[in-house]
N, C-alpha and C positions, 0 to 999 in steps of 0.2 A: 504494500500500500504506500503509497504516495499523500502528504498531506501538505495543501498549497493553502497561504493565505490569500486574501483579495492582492489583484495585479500583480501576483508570480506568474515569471514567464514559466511556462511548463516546460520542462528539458526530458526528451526522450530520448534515453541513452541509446537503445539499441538501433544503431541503424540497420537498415536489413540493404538497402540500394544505395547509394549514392551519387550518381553521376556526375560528375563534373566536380563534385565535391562541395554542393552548393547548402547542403543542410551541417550546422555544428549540434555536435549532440554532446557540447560540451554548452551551448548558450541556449539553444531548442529555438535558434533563429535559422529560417532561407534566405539563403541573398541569390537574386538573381544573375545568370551572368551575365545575360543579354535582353535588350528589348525585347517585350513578347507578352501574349496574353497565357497567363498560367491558371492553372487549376489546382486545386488546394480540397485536401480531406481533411478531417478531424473524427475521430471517435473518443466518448469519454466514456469509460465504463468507471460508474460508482462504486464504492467501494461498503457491503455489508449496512444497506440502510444509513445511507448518508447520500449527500447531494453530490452535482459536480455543475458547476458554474463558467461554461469558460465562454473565449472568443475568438474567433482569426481579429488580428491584429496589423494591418498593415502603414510600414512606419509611422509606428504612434499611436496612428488612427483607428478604432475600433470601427469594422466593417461589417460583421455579421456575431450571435452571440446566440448560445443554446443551455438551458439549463436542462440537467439530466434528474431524474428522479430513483429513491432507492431499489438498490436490487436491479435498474435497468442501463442500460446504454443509449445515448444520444450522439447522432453524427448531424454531419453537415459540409456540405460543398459551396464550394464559391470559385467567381472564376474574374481575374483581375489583370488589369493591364498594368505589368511593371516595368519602369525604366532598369538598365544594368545600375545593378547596386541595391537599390532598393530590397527593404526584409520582407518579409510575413514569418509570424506567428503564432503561437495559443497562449492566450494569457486565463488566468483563472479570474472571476469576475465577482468574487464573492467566497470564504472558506470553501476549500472542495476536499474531497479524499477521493483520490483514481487507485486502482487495480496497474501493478506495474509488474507483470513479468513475462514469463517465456512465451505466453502465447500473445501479446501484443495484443490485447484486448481495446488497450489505450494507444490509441495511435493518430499521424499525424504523416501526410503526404504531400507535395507539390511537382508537378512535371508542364515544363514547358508545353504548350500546345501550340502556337504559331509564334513568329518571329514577328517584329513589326517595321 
């Protein structure tokens, strides 16, 4: 289990892909490398009758936001035109407690889709 105060960035260690190198799962930030419109998941699985409050975050900016209820999972897709450089990603929007292990219940994705 994971337990996040309001505005912790969510850090998901386990990278399973990488490409390009563009996700740290040392800060739980994506930097884009290039212009392009991207696509972006989130899953929050709660943790044992507790909430999970989070949101993509794009620099700074709060873009979309899901709260999860106990015992279930809440996702959400978005899809955002970013200049190179620019981040996206999950902040907690309120105490949360996530499920954090081998099977990646909690998870967090971005892949380029076109170039601009």
């Amino acid at each position: 289990m994971l337990g996040y105060s309001p505005d912790d960035v969510v850090v998901f260690p386990n990278v399973t892909y990488n490409e390009g190198s563009c996700d740290s799962n040392s800060t739980g930030k994506f930097t884009a490398p290039v212009s392009g419109l991207y696509a972006f998941t989130k899953q929050a699985c709660e943790y044992h009758n507790k909430y999970s409050c989070t949101a993509f975050v794009h620099n700074n900016q709060e873009v979309l936001a899901s709260v999860g209820y106990p015992n279930a999972c809440s996702s959400a897709q978005i899809f955002v035109h970013m200049s190179r450089g620019d981040q996206m990603w999950v902040k907690t929007t309120a105490s949360s407690f996530l499920y954090a292990d081998s099977t990646r219940q909690t998870s967090f994705s971005g892949a380029l889709m076109h170039t601009l």
